[in-house]
C-alpha positions in Angstrom: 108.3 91.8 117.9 105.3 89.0 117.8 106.4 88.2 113.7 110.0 89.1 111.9 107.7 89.7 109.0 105.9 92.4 111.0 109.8 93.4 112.9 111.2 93.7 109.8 108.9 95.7 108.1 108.2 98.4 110.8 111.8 98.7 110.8 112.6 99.5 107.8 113.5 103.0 106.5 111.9 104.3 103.8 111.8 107.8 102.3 108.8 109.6 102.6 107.8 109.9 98.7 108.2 106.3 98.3 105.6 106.0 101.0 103.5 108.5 99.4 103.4 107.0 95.9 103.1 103.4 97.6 100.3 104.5 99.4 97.9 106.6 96.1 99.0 102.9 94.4 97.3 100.7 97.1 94.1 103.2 96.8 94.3 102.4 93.0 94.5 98.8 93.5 97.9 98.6 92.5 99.6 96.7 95.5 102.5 95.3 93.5 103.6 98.7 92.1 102.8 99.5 95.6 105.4 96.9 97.2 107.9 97.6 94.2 107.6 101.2 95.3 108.3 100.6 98.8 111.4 98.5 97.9 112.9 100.5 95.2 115.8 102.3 96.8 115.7 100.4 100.1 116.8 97.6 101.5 113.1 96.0 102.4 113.1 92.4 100.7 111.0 91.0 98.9 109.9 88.7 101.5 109.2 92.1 104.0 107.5 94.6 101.7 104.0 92.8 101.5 103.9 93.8 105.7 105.6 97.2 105.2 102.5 97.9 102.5 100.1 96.2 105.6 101.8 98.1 108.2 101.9 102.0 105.8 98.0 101.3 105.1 97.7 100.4 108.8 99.7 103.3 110.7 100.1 105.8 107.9 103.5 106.1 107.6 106.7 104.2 108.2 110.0 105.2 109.5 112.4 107.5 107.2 115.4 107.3 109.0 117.4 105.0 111.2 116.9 107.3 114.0 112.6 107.0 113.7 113.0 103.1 113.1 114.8 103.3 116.5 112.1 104.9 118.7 109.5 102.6 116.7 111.5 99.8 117.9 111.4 101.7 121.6 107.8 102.4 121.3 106.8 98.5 120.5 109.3 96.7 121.8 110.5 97.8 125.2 112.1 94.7 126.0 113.9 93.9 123.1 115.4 97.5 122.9 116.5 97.0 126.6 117.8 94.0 125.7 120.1 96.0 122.8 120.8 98.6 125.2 122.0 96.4 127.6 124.4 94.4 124.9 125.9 97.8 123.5 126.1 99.0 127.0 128.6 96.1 127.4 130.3 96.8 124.4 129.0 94.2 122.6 127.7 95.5 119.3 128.1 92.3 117.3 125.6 90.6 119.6 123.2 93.5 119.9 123.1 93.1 115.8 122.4 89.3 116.0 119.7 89.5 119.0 117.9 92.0 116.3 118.2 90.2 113.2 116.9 86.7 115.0 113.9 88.9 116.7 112.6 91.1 114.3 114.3 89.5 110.5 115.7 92.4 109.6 118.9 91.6 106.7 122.5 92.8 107.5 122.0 96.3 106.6 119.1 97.2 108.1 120.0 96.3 111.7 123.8 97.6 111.4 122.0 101.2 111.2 119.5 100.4 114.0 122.6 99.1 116.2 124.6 102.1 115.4 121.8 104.3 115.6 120.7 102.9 119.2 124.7 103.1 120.4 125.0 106.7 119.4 121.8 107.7 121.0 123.6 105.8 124.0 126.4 107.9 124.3 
């Protein structure tokens, strides 16, 4: 990921409605109830959720589950998911969680469900 901003927000969950009601609030000019929406019930900071509006207004949705923020994370970052593949094919979940955190910003939480996510779908 070019911009943790950008990693981060791409990255992180967020249910559908949320997206919804964050999106009819950025038509009505409402982009902090829009980014208050998008963080309620999440763990997107504060410091993310401006990008997570600019990405949901941009692509039309954002991923729901750990298991969609997984193949985003495939789909636009080939290397860096190798690179986490690689690490948890070595066991080494610990460092797979740090490698994502430094590249894409995400907080604790966030990339301890990616990490398990991308292990599991490992085998």
């Amino acid at each position: 990921m070019a911009d943790a901003a950008a990693g981060a927000a791409t990255l992180t969950p967020v249910p559908a409605r949320a997206q919804e009601a964050a999106l009819a609030l950025h038509a009505a000019g409402q982009d902090a109830k829009a980014i208050r929406m998008l963080r309620d019930g999440t763990f997107l900071s504060l410091a993310h959720a401006p990008a997570a509006l600019a990405a949901l207004v941009r692509d039309g949705s954002l991923p729901t589950t750990p298991e969609e923020a997984a193949a985003r994370l495939a789909r636009d970052d080939a290397s860096l998911h190798a690179e986490l593949c690689r690490l948890l094919g070595a066991g080494d979940r610990d460092e797979a969680t740090r490698r994502l955190r430094q590249a894409t910003g995400l907080d604790l939480a966030n990339a301890f469900l990616l990490v398990k996510q991308l292990a599991e779908a490992a085998g």
